[in-house]
PQR file of N, CA, C, O and H, with PARSE charges and radii, in Angstrom:
ATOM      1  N   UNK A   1     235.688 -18.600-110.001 -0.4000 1.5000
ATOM      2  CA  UNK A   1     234.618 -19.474-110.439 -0.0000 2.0000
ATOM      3  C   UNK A   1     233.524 -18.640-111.097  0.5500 1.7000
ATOM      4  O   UNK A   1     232.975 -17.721-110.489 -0.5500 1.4000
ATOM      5  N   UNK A   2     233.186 -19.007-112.472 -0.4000 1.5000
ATOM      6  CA  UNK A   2     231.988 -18.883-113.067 -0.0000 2.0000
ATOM      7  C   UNK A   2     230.384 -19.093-112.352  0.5500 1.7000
ATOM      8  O   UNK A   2     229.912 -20.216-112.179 -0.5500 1.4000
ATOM      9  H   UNK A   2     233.632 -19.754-112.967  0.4000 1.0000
ATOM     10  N   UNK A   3     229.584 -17.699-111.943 -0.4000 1.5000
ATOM     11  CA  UNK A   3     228.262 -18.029-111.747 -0.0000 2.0000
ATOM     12  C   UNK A   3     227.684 -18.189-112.791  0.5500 1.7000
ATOM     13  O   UNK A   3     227.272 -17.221-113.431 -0.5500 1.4000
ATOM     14  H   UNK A   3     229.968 -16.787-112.084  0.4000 1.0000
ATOM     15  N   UNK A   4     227.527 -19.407-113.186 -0.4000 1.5000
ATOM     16  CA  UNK A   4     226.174 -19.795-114.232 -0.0000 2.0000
ATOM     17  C   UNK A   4     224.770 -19.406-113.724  0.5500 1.7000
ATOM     18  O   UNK A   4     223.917 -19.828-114.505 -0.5500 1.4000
ATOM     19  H   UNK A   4     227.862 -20.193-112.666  0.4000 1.0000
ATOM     20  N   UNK A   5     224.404 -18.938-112.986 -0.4000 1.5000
ATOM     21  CA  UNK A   5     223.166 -18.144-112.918 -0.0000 2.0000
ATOM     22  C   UNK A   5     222.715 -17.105-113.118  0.5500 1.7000
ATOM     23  O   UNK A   5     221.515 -16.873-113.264 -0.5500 1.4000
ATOM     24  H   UNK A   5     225.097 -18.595-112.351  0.4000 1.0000
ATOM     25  N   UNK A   6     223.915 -16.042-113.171 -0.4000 1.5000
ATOM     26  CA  UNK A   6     223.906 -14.821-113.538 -0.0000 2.0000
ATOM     27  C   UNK A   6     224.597 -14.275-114.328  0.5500 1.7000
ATOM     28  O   UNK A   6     224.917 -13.090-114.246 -0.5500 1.4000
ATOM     29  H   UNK A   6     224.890 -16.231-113.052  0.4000 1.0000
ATOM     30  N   UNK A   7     225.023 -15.240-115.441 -0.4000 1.5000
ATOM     31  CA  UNK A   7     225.007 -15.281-116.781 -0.0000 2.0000
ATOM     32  C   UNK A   7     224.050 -15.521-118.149  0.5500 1.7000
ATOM     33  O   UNK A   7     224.174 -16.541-118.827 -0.5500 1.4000
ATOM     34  H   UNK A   7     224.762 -16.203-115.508  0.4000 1.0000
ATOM     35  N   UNK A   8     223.358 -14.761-118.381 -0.4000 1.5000
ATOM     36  CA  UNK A   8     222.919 -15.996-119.259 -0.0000 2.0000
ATOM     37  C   UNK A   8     223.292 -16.861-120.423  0.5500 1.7000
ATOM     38  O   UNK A   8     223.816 -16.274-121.369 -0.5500 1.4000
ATOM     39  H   UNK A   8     223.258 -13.932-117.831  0.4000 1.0000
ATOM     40  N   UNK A   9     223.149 -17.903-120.501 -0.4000 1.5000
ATOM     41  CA  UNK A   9     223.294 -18.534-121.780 -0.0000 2.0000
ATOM     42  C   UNK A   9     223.008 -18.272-123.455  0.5500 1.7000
ATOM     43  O   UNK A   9     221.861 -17.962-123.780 -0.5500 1.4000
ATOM     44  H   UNK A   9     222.724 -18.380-119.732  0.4000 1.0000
ATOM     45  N   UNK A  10     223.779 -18.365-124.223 -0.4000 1.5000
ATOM     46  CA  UNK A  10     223.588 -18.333-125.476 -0.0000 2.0000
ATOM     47  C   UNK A  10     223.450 -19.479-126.370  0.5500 1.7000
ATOM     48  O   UNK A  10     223.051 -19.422-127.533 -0.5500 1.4000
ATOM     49  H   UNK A  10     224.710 -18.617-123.958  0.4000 1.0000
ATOM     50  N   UNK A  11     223.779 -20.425-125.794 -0.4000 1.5000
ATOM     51  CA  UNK A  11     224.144 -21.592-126.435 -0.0000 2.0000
ATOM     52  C   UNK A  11     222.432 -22.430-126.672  0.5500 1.7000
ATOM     53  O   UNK A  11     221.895 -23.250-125.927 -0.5500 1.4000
ATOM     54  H   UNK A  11     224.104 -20.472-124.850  0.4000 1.0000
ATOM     55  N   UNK A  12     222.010 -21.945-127.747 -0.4000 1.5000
ATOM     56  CA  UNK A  12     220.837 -21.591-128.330 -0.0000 2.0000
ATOM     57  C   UNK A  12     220.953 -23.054-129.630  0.5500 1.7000
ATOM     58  O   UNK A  12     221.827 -23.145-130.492 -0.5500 1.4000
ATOM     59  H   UNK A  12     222.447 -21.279-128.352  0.4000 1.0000
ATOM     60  N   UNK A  13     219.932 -23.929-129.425 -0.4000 1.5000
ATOM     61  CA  UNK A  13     219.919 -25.055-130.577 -0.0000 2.0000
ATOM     62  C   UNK A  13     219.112 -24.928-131.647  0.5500 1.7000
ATOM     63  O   UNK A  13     217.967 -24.490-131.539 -0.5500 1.4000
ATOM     64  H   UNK A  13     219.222 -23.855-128.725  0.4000 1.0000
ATOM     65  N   UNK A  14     219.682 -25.330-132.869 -0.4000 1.5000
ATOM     66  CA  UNK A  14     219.306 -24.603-134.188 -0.0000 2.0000
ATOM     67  C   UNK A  14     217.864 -24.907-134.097  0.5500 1.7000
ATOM     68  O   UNK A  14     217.257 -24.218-134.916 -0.5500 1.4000
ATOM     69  H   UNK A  14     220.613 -25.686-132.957  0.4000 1.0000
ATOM     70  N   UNK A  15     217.209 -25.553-133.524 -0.4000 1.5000
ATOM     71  CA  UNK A  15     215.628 -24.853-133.664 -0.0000 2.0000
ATOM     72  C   UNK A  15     215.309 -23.881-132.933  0.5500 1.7000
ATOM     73  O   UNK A  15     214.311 -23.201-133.175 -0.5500 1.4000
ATOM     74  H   UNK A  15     217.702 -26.113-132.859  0.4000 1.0000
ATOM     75  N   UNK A  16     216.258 -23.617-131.725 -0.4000 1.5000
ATOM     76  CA  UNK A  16     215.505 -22.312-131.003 -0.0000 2.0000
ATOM     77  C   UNK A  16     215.781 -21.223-132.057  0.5500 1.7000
ATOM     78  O   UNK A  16     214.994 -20.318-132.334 -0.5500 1.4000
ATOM     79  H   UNK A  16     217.068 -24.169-131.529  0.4000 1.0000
ATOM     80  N   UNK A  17     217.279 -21.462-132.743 -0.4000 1.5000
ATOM     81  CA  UNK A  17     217.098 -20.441-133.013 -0.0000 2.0000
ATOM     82  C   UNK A  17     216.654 -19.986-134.339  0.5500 1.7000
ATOM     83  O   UNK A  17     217.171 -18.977-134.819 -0.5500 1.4000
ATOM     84  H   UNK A  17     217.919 -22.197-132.518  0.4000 1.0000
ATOM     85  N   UNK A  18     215.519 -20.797-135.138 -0.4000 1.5000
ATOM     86  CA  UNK A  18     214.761 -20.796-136.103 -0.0000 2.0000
ATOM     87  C   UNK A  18     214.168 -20.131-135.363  0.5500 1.7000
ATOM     88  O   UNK A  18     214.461 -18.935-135.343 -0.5500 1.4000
ATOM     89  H   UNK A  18     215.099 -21.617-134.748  0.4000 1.0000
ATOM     90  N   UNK A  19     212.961 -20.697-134.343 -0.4000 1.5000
ATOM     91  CA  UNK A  19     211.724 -19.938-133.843 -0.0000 2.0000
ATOM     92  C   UNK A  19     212.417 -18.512-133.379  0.5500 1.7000
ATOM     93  O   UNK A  19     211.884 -17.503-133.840 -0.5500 1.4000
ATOM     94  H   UNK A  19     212.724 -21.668-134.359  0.4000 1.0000
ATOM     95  N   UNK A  20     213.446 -18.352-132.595 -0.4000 1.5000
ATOM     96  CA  UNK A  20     214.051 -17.096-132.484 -0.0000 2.0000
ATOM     97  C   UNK A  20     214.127 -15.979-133.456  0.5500 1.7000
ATOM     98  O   UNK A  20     214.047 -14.794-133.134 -0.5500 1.4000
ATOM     99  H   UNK A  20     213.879 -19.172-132.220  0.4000 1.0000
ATOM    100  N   UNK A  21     214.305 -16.467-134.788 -0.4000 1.5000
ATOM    101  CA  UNK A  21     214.124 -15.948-135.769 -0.0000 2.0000
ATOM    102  C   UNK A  21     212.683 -15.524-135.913  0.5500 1.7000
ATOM    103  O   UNK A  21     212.493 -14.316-135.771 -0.5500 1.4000
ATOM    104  H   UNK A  21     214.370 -17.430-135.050  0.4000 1.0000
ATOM    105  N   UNK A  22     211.752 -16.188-136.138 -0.4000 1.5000
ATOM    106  CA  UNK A  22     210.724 -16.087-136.329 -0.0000 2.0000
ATOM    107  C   UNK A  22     209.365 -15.082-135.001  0.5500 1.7000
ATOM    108  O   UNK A  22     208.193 -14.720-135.098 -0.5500 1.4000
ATOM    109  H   UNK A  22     211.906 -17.170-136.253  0.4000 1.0000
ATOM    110  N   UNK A  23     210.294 -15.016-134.062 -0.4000 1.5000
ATOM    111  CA  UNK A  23     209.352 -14.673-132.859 -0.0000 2.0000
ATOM    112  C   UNK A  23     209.879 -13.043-133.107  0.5500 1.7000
ATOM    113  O   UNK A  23     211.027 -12.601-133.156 -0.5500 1.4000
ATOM    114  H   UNK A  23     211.247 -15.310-133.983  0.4000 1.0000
ATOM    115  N   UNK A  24     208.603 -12.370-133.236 -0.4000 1.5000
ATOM    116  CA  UNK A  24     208.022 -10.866-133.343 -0.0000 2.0000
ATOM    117  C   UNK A  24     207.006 -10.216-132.626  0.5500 1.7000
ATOM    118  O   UNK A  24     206.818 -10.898-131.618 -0.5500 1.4000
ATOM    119  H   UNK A  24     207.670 -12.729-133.196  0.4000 1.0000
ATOM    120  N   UNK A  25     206.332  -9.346-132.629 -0.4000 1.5000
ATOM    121  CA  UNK A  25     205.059  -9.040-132.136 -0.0000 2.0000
ATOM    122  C   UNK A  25     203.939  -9.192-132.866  0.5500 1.7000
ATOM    123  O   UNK A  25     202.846  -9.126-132.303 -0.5500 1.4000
ATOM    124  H   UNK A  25     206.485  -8.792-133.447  0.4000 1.0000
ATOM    125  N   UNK A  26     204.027  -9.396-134.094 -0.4000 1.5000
ATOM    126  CA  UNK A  26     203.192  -9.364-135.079 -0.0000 2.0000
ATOM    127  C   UNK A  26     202.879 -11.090-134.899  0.5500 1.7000
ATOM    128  O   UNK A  26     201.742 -11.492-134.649 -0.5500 1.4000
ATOM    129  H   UNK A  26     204.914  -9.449-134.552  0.4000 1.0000
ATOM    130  N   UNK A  27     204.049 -12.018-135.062 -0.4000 1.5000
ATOM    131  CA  UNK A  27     203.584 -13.293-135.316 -0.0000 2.0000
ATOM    132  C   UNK A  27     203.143 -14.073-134.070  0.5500 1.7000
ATOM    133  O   UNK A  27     203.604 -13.630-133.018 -0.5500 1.4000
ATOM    134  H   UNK A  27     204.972 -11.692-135.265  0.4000 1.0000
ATOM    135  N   UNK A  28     202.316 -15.180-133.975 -0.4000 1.5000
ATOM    136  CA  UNK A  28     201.736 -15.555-132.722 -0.0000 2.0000
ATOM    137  C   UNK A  28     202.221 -16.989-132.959  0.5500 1.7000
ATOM    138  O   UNK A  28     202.485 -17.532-134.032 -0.5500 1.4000
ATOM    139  H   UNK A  28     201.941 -15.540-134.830  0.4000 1.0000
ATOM    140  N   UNK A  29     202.286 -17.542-131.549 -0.4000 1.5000
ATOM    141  CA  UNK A  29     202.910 -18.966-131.731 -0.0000 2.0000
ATOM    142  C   UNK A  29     202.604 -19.861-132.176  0.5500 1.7000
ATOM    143  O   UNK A  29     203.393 -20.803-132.250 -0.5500 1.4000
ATOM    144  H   UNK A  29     202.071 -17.101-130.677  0.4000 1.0000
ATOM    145  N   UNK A  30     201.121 -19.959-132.738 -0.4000 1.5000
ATOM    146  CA  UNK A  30     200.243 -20.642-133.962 -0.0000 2.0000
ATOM    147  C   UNK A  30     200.870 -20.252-135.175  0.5500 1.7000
ATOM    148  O   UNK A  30     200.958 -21.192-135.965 -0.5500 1.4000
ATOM    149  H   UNK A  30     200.480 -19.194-132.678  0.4000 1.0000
ATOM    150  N   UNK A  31     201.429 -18.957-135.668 -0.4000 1.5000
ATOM    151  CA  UNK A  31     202.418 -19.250-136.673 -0.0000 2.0000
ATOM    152  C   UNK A  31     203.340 -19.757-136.833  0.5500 1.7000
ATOM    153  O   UNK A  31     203.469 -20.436-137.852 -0.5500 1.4000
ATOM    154  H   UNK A  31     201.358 -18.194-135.026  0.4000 1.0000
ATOM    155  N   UNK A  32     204.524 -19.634-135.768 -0.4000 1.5000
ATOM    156  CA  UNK A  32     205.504 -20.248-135.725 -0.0000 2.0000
ATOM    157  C   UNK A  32     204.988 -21.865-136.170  0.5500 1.7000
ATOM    158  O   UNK A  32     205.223 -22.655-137.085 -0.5500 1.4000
ATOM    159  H   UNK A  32     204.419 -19.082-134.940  0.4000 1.0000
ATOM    160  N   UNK A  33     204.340 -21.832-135.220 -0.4000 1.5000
ATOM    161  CA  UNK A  33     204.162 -24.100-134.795 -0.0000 2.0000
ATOM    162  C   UNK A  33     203.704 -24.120-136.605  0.5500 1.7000
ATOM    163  O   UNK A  33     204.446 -24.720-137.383 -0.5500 1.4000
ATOM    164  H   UNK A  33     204.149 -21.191-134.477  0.4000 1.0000
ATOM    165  N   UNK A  34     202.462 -23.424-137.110 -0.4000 1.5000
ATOM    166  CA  UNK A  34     202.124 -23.640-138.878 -0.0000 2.0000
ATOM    167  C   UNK A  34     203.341 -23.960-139.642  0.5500 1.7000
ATOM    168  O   UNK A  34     203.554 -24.904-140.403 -0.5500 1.4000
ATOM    169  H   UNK A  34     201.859 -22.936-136.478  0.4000 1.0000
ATOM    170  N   UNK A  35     204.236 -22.798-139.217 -0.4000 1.5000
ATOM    171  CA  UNK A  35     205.437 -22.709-140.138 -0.0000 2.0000
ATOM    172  C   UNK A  35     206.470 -23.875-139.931  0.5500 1.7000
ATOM    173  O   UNK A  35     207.111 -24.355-140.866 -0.5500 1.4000
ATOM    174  H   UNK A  35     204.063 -22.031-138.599  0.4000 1.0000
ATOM    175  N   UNK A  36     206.571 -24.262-138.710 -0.4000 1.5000
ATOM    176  CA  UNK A  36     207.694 -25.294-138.290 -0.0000 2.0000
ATOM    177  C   UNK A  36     206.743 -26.704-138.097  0.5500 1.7000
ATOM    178  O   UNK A  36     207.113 -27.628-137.373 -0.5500 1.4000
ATOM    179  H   UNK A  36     206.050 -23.872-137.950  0.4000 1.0000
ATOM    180  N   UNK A  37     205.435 -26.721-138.875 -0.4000 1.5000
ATOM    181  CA  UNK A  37     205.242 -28.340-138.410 -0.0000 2.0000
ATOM    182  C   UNK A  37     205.389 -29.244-137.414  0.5500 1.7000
ATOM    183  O   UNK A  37     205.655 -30.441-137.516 -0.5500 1.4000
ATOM    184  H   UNK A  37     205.134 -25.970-139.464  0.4000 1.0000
ATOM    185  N   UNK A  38     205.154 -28.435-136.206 -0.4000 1.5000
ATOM    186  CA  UNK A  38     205.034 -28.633-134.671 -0.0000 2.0000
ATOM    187  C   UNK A  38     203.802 -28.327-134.030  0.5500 1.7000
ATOM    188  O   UNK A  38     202.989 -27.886-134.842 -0.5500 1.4000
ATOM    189  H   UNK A  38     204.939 -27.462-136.123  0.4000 1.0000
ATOM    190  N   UNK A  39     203.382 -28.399-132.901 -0.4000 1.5000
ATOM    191  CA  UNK A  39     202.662 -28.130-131.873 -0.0000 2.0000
ATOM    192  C   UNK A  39     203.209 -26.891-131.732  0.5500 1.7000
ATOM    193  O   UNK A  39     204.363 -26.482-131.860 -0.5500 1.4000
ATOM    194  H   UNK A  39     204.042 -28.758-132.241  0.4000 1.0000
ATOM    195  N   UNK A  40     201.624 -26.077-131.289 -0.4000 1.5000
ATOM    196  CA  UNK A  40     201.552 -24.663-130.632 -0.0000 2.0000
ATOM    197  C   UNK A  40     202.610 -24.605-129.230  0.5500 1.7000
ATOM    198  O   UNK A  40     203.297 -23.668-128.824 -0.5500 1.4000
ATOM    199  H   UNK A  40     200.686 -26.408-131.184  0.4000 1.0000
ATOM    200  N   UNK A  41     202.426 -26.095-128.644 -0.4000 1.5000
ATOM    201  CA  UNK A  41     202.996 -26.296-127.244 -0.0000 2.0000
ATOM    202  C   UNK A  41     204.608 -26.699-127.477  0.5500 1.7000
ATOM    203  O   UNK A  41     205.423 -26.110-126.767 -0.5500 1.4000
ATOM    204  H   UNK A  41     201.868 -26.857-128.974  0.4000 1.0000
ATOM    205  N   UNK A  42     204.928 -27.348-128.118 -0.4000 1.5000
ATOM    206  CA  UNK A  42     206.374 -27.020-128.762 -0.0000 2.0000
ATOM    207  C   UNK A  42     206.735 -25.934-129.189  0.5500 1.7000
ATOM    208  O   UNK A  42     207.904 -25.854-128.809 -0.5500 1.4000
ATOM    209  H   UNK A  42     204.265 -27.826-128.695  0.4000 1.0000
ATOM    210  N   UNK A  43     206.582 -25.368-129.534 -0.4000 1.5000
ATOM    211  CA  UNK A  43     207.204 -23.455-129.715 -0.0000 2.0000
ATOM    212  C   UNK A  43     207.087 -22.678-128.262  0.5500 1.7000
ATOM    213  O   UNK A  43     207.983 -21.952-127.832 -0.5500 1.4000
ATOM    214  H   UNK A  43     205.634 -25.433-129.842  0.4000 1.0000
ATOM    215  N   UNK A  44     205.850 -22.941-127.573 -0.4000 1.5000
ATOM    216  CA  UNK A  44     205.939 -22.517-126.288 -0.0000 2.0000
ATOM    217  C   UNK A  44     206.920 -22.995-125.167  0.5500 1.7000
ATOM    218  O   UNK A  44     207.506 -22.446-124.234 -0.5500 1.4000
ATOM    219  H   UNK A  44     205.122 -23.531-127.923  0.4000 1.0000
ATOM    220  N   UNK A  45     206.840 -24.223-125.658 -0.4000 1.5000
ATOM    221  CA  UNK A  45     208.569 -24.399-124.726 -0.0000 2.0000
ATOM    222  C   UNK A  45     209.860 -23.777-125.263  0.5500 1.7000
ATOM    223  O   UNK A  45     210.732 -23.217-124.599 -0.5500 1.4000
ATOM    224  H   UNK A  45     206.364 -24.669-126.415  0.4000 1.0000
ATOM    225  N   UNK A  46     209.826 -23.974-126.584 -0.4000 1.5000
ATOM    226  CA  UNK A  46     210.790 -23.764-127.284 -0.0000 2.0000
ATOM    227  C   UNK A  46     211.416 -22.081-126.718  0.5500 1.7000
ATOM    228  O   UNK A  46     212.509 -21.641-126.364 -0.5500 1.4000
ATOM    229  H   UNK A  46     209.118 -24.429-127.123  0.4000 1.0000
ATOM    230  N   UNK A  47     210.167 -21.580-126.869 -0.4000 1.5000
ATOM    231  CA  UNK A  47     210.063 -19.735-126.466 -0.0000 2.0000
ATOM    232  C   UNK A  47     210.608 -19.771-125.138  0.5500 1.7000
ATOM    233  O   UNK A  47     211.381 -18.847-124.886 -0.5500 1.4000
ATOM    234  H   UNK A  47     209.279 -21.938-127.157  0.4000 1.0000
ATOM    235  N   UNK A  48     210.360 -20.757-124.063 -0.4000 1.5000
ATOM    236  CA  UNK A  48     210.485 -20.373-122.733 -0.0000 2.0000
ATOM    237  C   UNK A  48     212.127 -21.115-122.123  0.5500 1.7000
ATOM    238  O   UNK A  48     212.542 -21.086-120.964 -0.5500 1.4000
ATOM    239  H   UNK A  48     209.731 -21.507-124.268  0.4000 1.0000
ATOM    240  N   UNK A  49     212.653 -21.597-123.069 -0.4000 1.5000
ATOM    241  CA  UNK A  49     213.421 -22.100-122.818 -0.0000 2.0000
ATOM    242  C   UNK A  49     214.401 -21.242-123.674  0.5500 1.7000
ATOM    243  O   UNK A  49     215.556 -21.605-123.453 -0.5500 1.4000
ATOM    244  H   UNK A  49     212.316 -21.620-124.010  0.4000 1.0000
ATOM    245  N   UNK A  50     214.324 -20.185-124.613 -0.4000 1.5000
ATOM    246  CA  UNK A  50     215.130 -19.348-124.999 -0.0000 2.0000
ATOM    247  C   UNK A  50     214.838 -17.812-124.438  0.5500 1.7000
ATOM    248  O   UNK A  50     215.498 -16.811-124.717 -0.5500 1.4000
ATOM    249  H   UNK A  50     213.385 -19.890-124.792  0.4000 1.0000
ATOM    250  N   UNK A  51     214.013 -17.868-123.825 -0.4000 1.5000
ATOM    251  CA  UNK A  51     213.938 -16.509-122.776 -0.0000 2.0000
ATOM    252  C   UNK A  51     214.683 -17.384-121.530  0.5500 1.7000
ATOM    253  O   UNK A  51     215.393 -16.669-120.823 -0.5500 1.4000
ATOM    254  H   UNK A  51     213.476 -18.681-123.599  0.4000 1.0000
ATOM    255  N   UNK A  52     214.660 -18.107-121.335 -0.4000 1.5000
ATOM    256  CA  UNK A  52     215.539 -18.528-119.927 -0.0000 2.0000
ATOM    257  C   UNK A  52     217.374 -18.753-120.360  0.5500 1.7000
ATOM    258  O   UNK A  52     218.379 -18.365-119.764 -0.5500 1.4000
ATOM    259  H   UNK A  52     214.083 -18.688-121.909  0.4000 1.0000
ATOM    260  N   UNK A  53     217.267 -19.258-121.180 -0.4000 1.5000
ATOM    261  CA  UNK A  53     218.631 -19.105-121.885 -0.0000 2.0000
ATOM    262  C   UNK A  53     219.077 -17.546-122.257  0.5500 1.7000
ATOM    263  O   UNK A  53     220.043 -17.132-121.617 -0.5500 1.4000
ATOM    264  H   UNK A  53     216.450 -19.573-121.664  0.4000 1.0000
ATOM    265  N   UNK A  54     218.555 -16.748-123.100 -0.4000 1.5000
ATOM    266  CA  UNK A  54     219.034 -15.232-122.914 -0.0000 2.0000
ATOM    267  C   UNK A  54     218.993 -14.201-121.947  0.5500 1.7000
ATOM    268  O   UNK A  54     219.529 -13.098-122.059 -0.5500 1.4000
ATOM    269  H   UNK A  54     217.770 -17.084-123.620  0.4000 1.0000
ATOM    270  N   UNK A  55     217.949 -14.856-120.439 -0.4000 1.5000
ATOM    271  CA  UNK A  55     218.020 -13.764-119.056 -0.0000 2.0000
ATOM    272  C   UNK A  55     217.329 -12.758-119.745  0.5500 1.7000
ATOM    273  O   UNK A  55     217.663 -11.581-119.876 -0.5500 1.4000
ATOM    274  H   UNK A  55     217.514 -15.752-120.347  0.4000 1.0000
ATOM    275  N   UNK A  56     215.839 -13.620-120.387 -0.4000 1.5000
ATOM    276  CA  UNK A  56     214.865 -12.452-120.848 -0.0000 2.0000
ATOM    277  C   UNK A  56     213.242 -12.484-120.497  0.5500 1.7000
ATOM    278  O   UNK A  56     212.716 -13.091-119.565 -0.5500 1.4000
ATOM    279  H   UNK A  56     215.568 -14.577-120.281  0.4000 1.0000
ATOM    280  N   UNK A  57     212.749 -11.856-121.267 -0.4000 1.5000
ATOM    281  CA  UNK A  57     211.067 -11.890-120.437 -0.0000 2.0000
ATOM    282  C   UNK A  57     210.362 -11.573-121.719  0.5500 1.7000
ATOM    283  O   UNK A  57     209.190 -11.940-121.802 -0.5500 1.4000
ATOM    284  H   UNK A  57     213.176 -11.362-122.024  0.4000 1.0000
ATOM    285  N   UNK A  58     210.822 -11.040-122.576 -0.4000 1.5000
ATOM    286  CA  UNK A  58     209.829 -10.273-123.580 -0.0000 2.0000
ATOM    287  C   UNK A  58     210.150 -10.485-124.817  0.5500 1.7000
ATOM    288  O   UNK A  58     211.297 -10.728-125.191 -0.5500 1.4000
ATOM    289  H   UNK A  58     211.774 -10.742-122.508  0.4000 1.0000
ATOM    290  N   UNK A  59     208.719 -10.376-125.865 -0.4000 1.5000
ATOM    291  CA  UNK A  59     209.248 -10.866-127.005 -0.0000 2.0000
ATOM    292  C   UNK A  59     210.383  -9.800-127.687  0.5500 1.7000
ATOM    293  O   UNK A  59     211.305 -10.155-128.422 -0.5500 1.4000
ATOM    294  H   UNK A  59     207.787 -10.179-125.561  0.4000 1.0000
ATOM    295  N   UNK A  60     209.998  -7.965-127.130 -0.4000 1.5000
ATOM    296  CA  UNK A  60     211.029  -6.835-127.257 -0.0000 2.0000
ATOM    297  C   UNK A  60     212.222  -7.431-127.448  0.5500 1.7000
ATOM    298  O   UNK A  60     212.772  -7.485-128.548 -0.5500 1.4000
ATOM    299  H   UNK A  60     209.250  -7.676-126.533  0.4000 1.0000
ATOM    300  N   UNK A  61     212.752  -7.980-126.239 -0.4000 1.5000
ATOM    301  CA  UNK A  61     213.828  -8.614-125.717 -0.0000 2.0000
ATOM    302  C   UNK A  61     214.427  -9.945-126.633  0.5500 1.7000
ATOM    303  O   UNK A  61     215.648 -10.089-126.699 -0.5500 1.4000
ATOM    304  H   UNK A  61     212.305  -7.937-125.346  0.4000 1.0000
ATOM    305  N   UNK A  62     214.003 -10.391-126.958 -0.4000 1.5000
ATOM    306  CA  UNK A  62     213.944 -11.456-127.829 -0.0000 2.0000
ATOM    307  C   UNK A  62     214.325 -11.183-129.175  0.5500 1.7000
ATOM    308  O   UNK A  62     215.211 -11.948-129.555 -0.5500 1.4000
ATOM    309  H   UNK A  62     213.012 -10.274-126.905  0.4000 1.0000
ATOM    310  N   UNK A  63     213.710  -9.798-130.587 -0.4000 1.5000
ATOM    311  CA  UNK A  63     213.880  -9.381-131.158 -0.0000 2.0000
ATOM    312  C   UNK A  63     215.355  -8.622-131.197  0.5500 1.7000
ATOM    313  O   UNK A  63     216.238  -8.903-132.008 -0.5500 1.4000
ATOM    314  H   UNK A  63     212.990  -9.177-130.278  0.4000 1.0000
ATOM    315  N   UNK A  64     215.453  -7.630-130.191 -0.4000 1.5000
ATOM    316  CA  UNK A  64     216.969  -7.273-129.815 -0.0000 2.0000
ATOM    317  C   UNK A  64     217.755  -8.525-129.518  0.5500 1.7000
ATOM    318  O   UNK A  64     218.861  -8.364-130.034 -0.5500 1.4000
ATOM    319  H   UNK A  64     214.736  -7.401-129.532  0.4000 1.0000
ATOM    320  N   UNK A  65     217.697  -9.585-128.981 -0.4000 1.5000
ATOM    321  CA  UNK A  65     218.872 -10.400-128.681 -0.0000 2.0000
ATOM    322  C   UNK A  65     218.916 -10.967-130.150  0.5500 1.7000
ATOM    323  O   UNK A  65     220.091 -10.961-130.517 -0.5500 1.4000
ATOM    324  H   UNK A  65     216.798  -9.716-128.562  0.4000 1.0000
ATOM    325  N   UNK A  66     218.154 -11.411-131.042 -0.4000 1.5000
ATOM    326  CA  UNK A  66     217.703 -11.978-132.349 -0.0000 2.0000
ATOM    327  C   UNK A  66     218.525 -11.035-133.405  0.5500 1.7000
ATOM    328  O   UNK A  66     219.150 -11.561-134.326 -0.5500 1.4000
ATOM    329  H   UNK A  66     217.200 -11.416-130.744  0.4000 1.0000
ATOM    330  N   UNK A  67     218.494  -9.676-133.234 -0.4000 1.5000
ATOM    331  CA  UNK A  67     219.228  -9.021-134.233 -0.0000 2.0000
ATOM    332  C   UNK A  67     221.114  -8.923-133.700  0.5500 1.7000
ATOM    333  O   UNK A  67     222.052  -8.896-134.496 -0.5500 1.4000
ATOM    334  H   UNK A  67     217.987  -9.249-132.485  0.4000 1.0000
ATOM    335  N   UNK A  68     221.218  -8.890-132.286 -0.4000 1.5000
ATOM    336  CA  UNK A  68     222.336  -9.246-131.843 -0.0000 2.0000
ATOM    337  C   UNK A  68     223.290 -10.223-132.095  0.5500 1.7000
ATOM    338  O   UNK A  68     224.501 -10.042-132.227 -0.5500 1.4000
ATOM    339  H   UNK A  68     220.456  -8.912-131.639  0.4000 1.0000
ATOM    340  N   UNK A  69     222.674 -11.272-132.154 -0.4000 1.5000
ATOM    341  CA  UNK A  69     222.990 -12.456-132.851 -0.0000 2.0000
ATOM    342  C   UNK A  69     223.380 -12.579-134.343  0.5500 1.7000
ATOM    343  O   UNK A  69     224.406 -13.166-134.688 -0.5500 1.4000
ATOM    344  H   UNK A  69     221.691 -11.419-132.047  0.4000 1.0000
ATOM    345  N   UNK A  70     222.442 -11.950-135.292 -0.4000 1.5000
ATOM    346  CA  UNK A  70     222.929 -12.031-136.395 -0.0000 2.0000
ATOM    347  C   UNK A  70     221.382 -12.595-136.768  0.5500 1.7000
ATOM    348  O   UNK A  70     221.004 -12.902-137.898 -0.5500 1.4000
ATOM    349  H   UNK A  70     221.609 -11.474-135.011  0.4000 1.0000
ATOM    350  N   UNK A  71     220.838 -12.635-135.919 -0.4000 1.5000
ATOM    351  CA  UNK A  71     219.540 -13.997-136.438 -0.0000 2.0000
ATOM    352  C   UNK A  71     218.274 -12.881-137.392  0.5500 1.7000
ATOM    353  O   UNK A  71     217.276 -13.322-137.964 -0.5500 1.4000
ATOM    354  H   UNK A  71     221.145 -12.385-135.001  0.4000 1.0000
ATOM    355  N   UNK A  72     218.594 -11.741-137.345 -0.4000 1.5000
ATOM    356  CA  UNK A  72     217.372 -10.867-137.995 -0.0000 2.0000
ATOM    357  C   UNK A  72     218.169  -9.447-138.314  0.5500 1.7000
ATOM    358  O   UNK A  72     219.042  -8.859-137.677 -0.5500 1.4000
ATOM    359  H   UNK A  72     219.404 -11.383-136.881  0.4000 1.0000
ATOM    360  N   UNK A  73     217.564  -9.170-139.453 -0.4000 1.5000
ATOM    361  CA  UNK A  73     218.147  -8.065-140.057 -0.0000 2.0000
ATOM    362  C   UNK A  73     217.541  -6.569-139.018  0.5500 1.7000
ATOM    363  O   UNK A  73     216.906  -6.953-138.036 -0.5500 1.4000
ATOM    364  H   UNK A  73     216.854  -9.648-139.970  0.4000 1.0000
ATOM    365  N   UNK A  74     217.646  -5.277-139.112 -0.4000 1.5000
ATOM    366  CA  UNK A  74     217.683  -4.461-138.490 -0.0000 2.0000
ATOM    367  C   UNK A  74     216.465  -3.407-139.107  0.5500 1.7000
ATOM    368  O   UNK A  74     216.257  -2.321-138.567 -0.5500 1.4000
ATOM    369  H   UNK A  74     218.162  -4.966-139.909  0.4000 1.0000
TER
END
């Protein structure tokens, strides 16, 4: 049997993984939400629900899983 808890998930929905794309150290989640025509508070879920889906914490972390993916160049 599969632990789904100590796996994490990838199965990432094409807006996470726009903002995924978009999440850096440089950009702040007032850009993202500008850029995607959303709420500041929609990207903040959006963010926390793709750090819980990749078994991550940091935007570091986020950038590496982002270029892993294919989602950002190197």
């Amino acid at each position: 049997m599969i632990d789904t808890l100590a796996a994490p998930r990838t199965d990432l929905t094409r807006r996470e993984r726009v903002v995924l794309t978009h999440l850096d150290e440089e950009t702040t989640l007032d850009d993202i939400a500008t850029y995607l025509f959303v709420s500041r508070n929609t990207v903040k879920t959006q963010v926390r629900s793709i750090y819980r889906k990749l078994g991550i914490s940091t935007r570091g972390e986020a950038v590496v899983h982002a270029r892993e993916l294919g989602l950002r160049s190197a």
